[in-house]
C-alpha positions, 0 to 999 in steps of 0.5 A, spaced: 751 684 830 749 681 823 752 675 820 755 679 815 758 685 820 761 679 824 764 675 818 767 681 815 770 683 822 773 676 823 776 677 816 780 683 818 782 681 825 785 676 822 790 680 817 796 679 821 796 672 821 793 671 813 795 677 809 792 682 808 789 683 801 788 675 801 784 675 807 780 681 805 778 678 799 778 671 800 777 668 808 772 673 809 766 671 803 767 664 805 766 665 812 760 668 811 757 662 806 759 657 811 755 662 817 749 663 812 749 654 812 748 654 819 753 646 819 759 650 821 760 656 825 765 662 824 771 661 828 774 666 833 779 671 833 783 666 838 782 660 833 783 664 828 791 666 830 792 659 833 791 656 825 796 660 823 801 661 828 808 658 826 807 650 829 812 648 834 819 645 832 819 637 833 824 637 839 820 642 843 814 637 842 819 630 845 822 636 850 814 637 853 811 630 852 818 626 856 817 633 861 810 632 863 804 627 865 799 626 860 792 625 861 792 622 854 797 618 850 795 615 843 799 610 841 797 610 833 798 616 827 793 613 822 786 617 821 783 614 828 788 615 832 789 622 829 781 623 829 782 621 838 789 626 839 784 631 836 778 630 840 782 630 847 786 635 846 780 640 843 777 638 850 782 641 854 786 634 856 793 634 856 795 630 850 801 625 846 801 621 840 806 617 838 807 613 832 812 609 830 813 611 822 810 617 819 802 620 820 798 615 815 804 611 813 800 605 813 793 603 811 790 611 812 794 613 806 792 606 802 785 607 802 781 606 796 781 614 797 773 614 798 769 618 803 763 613 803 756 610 806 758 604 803 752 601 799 753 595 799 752 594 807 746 597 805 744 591 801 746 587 805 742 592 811 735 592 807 735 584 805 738 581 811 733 586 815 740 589 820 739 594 824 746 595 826 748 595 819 743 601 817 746 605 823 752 604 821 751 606 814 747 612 817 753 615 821 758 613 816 752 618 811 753 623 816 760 624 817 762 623 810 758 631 810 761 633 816 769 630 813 767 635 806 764 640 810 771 641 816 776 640 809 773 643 803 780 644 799 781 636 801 774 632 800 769 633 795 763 629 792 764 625 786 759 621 782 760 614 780 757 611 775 754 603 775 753 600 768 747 596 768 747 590 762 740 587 764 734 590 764 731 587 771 738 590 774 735 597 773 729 597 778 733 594 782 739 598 782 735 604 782 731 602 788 737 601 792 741 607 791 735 611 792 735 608 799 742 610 799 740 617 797 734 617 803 738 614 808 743 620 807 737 625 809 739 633 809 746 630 809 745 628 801 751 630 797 746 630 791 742 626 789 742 620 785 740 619 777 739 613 771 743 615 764 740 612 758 746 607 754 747 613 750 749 618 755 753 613 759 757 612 754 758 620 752 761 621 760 764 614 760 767 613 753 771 608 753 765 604 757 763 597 754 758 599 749 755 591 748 749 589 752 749 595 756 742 597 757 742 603 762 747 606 768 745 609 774 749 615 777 751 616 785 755 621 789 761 619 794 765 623 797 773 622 795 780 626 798 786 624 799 787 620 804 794 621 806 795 629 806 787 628 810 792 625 816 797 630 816 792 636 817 788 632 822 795 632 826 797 638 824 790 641 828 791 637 833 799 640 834 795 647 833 791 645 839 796 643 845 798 636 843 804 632 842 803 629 836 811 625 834 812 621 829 818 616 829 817 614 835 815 607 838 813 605 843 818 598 847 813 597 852 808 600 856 808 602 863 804 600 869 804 601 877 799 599 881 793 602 884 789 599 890 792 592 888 790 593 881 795 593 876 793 599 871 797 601 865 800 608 866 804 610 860 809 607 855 817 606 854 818 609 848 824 610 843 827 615 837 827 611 832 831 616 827 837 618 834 836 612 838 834 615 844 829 611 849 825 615 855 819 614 859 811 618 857 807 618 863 800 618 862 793 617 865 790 615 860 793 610 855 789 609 848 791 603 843 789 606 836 795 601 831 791 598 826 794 593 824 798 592 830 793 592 836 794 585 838 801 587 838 800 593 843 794 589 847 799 583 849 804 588 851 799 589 857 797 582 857 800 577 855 794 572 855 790 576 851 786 573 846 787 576 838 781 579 836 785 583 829 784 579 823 788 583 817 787 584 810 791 586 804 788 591 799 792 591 793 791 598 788 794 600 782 794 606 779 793 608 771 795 613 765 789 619 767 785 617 759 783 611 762 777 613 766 773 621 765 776 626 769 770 627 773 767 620 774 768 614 777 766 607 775 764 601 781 763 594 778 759 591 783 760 584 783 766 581 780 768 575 778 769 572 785 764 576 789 769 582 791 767 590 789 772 593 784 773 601 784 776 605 778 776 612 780 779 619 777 785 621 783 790 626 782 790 625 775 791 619 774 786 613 774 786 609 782 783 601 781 781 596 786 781 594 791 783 587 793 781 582 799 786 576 801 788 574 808 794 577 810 800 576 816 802 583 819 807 587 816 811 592 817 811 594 809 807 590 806 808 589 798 803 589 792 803 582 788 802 580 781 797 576 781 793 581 785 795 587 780 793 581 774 786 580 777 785 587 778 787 590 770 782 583 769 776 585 772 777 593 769 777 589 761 771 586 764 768 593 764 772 597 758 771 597 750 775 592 747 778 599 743 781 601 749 787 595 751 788 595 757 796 594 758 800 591 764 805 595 762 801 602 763 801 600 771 805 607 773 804 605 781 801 599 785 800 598 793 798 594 799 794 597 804 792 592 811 785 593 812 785 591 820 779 586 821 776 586 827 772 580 832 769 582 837 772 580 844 766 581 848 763 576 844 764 568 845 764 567 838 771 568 836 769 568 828 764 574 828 767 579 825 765 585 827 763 590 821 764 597 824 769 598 829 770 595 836 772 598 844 775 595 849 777 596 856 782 591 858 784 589 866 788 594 866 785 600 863 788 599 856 783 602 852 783 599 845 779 602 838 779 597 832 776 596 825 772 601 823 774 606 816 776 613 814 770 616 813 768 614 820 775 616 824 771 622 827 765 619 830 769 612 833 774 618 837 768 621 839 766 615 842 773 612 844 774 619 848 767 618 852 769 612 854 776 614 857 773 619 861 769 614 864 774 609 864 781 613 866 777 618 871 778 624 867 777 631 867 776 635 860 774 641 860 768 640 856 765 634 851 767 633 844 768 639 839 771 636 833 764 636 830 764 642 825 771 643 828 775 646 821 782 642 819 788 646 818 788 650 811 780 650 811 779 657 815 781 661 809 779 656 803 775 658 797 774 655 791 777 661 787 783 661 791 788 658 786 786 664 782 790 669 787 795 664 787 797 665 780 796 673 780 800 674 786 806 669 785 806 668 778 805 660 779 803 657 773 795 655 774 796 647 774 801 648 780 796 654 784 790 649 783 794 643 786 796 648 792 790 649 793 787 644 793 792 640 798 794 646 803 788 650 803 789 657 806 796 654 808 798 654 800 800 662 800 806 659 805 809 653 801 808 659 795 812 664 798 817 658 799 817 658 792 824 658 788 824 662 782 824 659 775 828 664 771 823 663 766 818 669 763 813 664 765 812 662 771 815 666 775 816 662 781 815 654 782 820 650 780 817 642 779 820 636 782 818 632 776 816 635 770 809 632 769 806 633 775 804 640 779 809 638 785 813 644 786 821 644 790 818 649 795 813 644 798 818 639 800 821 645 805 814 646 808 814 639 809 820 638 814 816 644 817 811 639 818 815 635 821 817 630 815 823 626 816 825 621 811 825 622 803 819 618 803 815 623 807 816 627 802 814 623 796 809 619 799 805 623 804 806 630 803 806 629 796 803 623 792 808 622 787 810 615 789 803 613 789 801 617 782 807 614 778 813 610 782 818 612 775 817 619 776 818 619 783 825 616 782 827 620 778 825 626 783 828 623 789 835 625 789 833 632 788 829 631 794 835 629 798 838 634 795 833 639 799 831 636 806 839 634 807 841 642 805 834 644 810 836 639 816 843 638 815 845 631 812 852 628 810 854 625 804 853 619 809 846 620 811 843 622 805 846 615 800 843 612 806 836 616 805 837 615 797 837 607 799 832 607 804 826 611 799 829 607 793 828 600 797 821 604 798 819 604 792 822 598 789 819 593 795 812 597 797 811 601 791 811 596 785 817 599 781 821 592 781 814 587 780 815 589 772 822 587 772 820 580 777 814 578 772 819 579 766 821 571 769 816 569 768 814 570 761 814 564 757 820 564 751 814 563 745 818 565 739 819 563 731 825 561 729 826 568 725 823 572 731 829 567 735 835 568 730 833 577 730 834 576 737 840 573 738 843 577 733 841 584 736 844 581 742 850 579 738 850 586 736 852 588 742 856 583 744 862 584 740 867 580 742 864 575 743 863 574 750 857 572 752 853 577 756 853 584 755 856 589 759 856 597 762 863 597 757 858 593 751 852 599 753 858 606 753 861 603 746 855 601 743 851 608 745 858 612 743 858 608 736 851 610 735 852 618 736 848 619 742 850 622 749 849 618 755 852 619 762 853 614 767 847 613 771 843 614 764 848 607 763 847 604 769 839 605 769 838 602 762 843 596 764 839 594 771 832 594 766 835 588 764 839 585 768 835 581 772 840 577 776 843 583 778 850 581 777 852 587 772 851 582 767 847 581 762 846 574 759 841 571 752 837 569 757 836 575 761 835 579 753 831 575 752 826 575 758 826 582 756 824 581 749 819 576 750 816 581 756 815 586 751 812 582 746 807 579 751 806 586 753 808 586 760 813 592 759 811 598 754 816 603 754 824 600 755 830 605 754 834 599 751 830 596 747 829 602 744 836 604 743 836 598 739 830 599 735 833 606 733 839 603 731 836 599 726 833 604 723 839 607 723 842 603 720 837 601 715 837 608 713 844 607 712 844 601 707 838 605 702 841 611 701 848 607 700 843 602 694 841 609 691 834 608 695 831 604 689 825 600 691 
């Protein structure tokens, strides 16, 4: 049978499970193309309507892992432990997966969303001649083709750029991403290319012009991360394994088998009931990232640590910072670190930092990582383009789980790509590595613990080429039937997309009406980015619990604008706690939950904490406008300004506020949290504002109107004479 019969009947096979003028006109070009390639087979009937099979519910999934014995349990939801779930499960083995938060919650969903080689451990590979350090950029080079390839609604290649600002840096440069280039042979995205001054600066306008020789272009790949861990566990769902999330392991079990104690499975707990039981398991992996050590010591307490943590801080910015299509890397920053600035979602994505840091269960952005970022992207910006503390819209912190290796005596070396060991105890543990390599590093893992833990898969690895759930019927022209077909308009189809895949046609039918002539359906949880209320009904079905799933992970709202996805919150609660049954009780503390979220883990509060320190630097008459503008306020004299001062003054000035608008514009400046505001805290915020640390303010705004208000009353009252 030719290539093309075989697509085309596979696509009509499949007109159950898709819909049939979708699937026809859509699934079947696009298995024929990736057929045509040769890297990726087309998938079989049975694959076919397993992708698209409604998925368990999560209590059929805790019913079958605490009913059965495993031949596999993973203790771990980020993309490794996601990546060795996947692997064992497409082998035939029996699997479980547990993760104490949500899938990704932690580092695998604050990456620097980058698919790469690393370019930098080339160098390092090329000048220090370190063959491990090659291998490790070669597979790295080779997975990024195959990541793209098995999730092309999800990653993609993106070029970023390198400004040169010495002559002799060009050659050298350009030689090194060559190499990059030659090293990633038939799996090269495209090939690398050098920009004269003038057309760097017309594909990077806000670029600083002075000096600026010549600029070299390579390509990476680029996803989103987070949405990238949920379908890895979704497919792994798909193909017979218990993936839970909120669930966490207490202990781990152990018997003994010819005098040798082994470990045989581990006691876990609901943590969204309470409800503690056992999962047996042959095999037990130990996929937790920054938490290795922690699981490690629960099999043997004299173990010796090998995870060394890391905090990376990014930040996120308006979209007019960086062009739409082009990321920048400054190779060597003033204290030796790399910094990224890339397009994402919209937004402008930088950083990333590099500090020692404890391990923790929510790890917080600083200001002073925050400040060394804003200072190294003024570094490399046109003075035109101010770079403002004030237009940080989201930051974040990610533990980057270093490893030593414990097979070697030297405890500082650091291990570059990713370490496995195997315990006493049969505990296997897989730790360091990177996203780009998740799939190459559970290969590897699942190799080992069958040798190790005696098991007996039904064949080797699969999970090359292995398509991700909502790539079966993914083209780029997808979106298009989106908006013909359900009336989307085209911003909110192409983000669908670009998330769900082939799934998107499911969240669009999940649509609620607008009431508009256009669009027809897809109501916005925020009115400026593409995320609609539907996708939060398809998030509980894969197996979102808390709000901060849902503005975290199955969207991105809480890492593109931390602002708007508070104010899209209780509309979220409002949805899941109709959806899974929430009281009045539940859903307050839900609200709580994500508004700590935010405010801690987000960066929402690091504005309100920097304001503190801003030194009081004003003239005596900027001092005496300020203080009466408090004292306008302040009618009767009391001292501080309070909710009763706000409802007065905004009654006095015409403009309609409802309470919760009130209490938001008090909290803004009410630093001390006393529902008070004194002069003090009225002038921190003055002073902010002058110091550019905060740009947009509801109170100081309102202020400001009045007096022109005011101002306009006093002219007309004169006769307008000048």
């Amino acid at each position: 049978m030719t290539t093309f019969k075989y697509a085309k009947r596979l696509a009509y096979l499949s007109v159950a499970g898709l819909g049939g003028f979708y699937t026809a006109t859509v699934l079947y070009p696009t298995f024929a193309s990736r057929y045509k390639n040769g890297s990726v087979k087309p998938c079989s009937q049975e694959e076919l309507h397993l992708m698209n099979a409604p998925l368990p519910v999560r209590e059929d999934l805790i019913k079958a892992i605490r009913s059965e014995e495993l031949d596999v349990l993973v203790i771990g939801g980020g993309a490794t432990g996601l990546g060795v779930a996947l692997d064992a499960t497409t082998r035939g083995l029996k699997t479980g997966l547990v993760e104490k938060f949500d899938f990704s919650s932690g580092t695998s969903s604050r990456s620097t969303k980058l698919i790469h080689g690393g370019v930098r451990y080339l160098q390092k590979a090329v000048f220090n001649l370190d063959i491990e350090q090659y291998k490790m950029v070669k597979e790295a080079l080779a997975e990024r083709a195959n990541l793209i390839e098995i999730a092309p609604h999800l990653a993609y290649p993106l070029p970023i750029m390198l400004p040169v600002y010495q002559w002799w840096q060009v050659p050298y440069f350009w030689a090194g991403i060559k190499m990059y280039d030659f090293v990633a042979g038939r799996e090269l995205l495209k090939p690398s290319y050098i920009l004269s001054k003038s057309k760097a600066l017309e594909l990077f306008p806000m670029l600083k012009k002075d000096k600026l020789k010549a600029a070299l272009v390579y390509y990476d790949g680029q996803h989103d991360d987070a949405r990238m861990a949920v379908s890895l566990a979704i497919t792994a769902v798909r193909h017979g394994a218990y993936c839970l999330n909120y669930t966490r392991v207490e202990s781990l079990l152990k018997t003994v088998v010819d005098g040798k104690e082994q470990i045989c499975g581990a006691h876990v707990r609901n943590t969204l009931t309470g409800e503690e039981y056992n999962i047996r398991a042959k095999c037990v992996i130990n996929a937790t990232g920054p938490y290795t050590d922690s699981i490690r010591s629960m099999g043997d307490s004299e173990i010796r640590k090998i995870c060394q943590p890391s905090s990376g801080v990014h930040i996120v910015l308006p979209d007019y910072y960086s062009p739409e299509s082009m990321g920048l890397l400054d190779p060597s920053t003033s204290d030796g670190r790399v910094i990224f600035f890339l397009p994402w979602q919209n937004v402008t994505l930088a950083g990333t930092t590099d500090t020692p840091c404890e391990v923790m269960d929510n790890p917080q952005p600083t200001e002073k990582d925050i400040q060394f970022i804003l200072n190294e992207i003024r570094n490399y910006l046109n003075s035109d383009v101010e770079v403002r503390r004030g237009d940080v819209l989201s930051a974040w912190s990610g533990i980057r789980p270093l490893v030593s290796d414990p097979n070697k005596s030297d405890t500082q070396s650091i291990a570059r790509n990713h370490v496995i060991e195997v315990a006493k105890n049969n505990l296997i543990t897989i730790a360091g590595g990177k996203w780009t390599t998740y799939r190459s590093m559970a290969e590897e893992t699942m190799d080992k613990a069958v040798e190790v833990c005696k098991l007996k898969p039904s064949g080797p690895c699969r999970t090359k080429g292995l398509l991700l759930d909502g790539a079966h019927g993914w083209s780029p022209t997808l979106f298009i039937r989106l908006v013909q077909d359900f009336g989307l308009e085209n911003a909110v189809a192409q983000h669908l997309a670009g998330t769900y895949g082939d799934k998107a046609f499911k969240v669009a039918k999940l649509c609620s009406i607008t009431g508009k002539r256009w669009p027809v359906v897809g109501k916005r949880l925020h009115e400026e980015y593409p995320y609609v209320e539907a996708e939060v009904k398809y998030a509980m079905r894969e197996y979102a619990c808390r709000a901060i799933d849902v503005i975290a992970r199955r969207t991105r709202l809480s890492f593109v604008n931390v602002h708007a996805a508070q104010e899209a919150l209780p509309r979220v609660v409002e949805i899941m706690g109709k959806e899974l049954g929430w009281n009045e009780e539940t859903r307050k503390a839900e609200l709580a939950h994500a508004e700590r979220y935010l405010r801690t883990e987000m960066g929402l509060d690091i504005k309100r904490l920097t304001a503190k320190d801003v030194p009081l630097n004003f003239t005596k008459d900027e001092l005496n406008h300020h203080v009466r503008r408090f004292k306008s306020l302040d009618v009767e004299n009391k001292g501080y300004i309070s909710i009763n001062d706000l409802r007065r003054y905004f009654k006095n000035i015409g403009e309609r506020i409802s309470e919760d608008q009130l209490h938001e514009i008090l909290s803004e400046v009410d630093l001390n949290r006393n529902a008070e505001v004194d002069i003090g805290e009225f002038l921190q915020l003055m002073s902010a504002i002058d110091h550019g640390m905060i740009v947009h303010s509801r109170f100081a705004k309102a202020l400001e109107d009045n007096e022109e208000k005011s101002k306009k009353i006093t002219v007309e009252r004169s006769g307008g004479g000048v």
